[in-house]
C-alpha positions in Angstrom: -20.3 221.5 148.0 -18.3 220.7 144.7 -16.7 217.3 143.9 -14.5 216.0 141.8 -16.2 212.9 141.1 -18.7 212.6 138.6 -22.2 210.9 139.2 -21.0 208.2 136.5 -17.7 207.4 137.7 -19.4 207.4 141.1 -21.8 204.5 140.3 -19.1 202.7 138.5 -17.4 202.9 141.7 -19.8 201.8 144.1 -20.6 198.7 141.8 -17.2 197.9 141.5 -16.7 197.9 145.0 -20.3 196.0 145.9 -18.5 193.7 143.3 -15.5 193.2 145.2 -17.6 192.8 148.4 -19.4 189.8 147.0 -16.4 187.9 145.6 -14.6 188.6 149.1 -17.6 187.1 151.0 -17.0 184.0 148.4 -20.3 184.8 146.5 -21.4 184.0 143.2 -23.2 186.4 141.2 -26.1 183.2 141.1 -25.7 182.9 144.7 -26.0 187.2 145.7 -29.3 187.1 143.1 -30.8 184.1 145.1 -30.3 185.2 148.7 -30.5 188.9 147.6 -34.1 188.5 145.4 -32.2 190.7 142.5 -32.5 189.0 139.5 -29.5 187.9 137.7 -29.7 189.7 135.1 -30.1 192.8 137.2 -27.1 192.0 139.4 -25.3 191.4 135.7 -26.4 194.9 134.7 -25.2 196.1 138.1 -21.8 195.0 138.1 -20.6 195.7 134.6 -22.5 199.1 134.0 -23.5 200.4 137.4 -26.8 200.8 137.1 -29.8 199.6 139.3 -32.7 200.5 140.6 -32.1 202.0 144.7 -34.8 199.0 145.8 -32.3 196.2 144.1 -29.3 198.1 145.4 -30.6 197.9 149.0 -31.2 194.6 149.0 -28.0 193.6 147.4 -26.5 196.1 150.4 -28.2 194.1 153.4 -27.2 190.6 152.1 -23.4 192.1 151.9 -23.8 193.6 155.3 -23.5 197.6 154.2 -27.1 198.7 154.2 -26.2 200.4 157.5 -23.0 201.9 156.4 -25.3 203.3 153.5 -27.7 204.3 155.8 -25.4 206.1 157.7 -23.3 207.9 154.7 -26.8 209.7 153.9 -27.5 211.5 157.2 -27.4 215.2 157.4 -23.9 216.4 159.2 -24.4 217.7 162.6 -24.1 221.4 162.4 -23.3 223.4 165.6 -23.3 226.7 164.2 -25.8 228.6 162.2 -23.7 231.7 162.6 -20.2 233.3 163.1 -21.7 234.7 166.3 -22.2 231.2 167.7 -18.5 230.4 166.4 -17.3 233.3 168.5 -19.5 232.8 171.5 -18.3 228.9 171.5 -14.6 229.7 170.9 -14.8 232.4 174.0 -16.7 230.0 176.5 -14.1 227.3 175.9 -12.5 225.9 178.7 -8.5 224.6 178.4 -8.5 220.9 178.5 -4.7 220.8 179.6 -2.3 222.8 181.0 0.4 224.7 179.0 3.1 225.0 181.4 5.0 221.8 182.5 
């Protein structure tokens, strides 16, 4: 799958939002490092340049209340089909779930 997002601007992204997360839940870059374990100058490192280790990232993620919403993101799509045949087959055995004629 192509995107049109590169792997930096990504990261600067997420940081920026995980930035705008914290100050919305009233948090002090001190007070994320202290309950979150991070250090400081981690969190620092995080916020300005996007980069952190995925250890450090988690934890900052469960303080903020998204580690599930991470979790979440990374899970395979369900895939019904594995070929045009099943398509077809589930497109014939469909059954109408309303009527068409009034």
């Amino acid at each position: 799958m192509t995107s049109l997002i590169t792997p930096t601007k990504a990261r600067l992204k997420i940081a920026q939002n995980m930035r705008d997360l914290r100050l919305e839940k009233g948090l002090t870059q001190e007070g994320l490092s202290m309950r979150s374990g991070v250090s400081l100058s981690s969190l620092r490192k995080f916020e300005q340049k996007g980069a952190i280790s995925l250890e450090s990232f988690l934890k900052l993620a469960m303080v903020l209340g998204n580690l599930e919403k991470f979790i979440k993101a990374t899970e395979p799509l369900e895939n019904k089909f594995s070929s045009i045949d099943d398509v077809l087959k589930n497109k014939e055995n469909k059954k109408p779930e309303r009527g068409w004629r009034k």
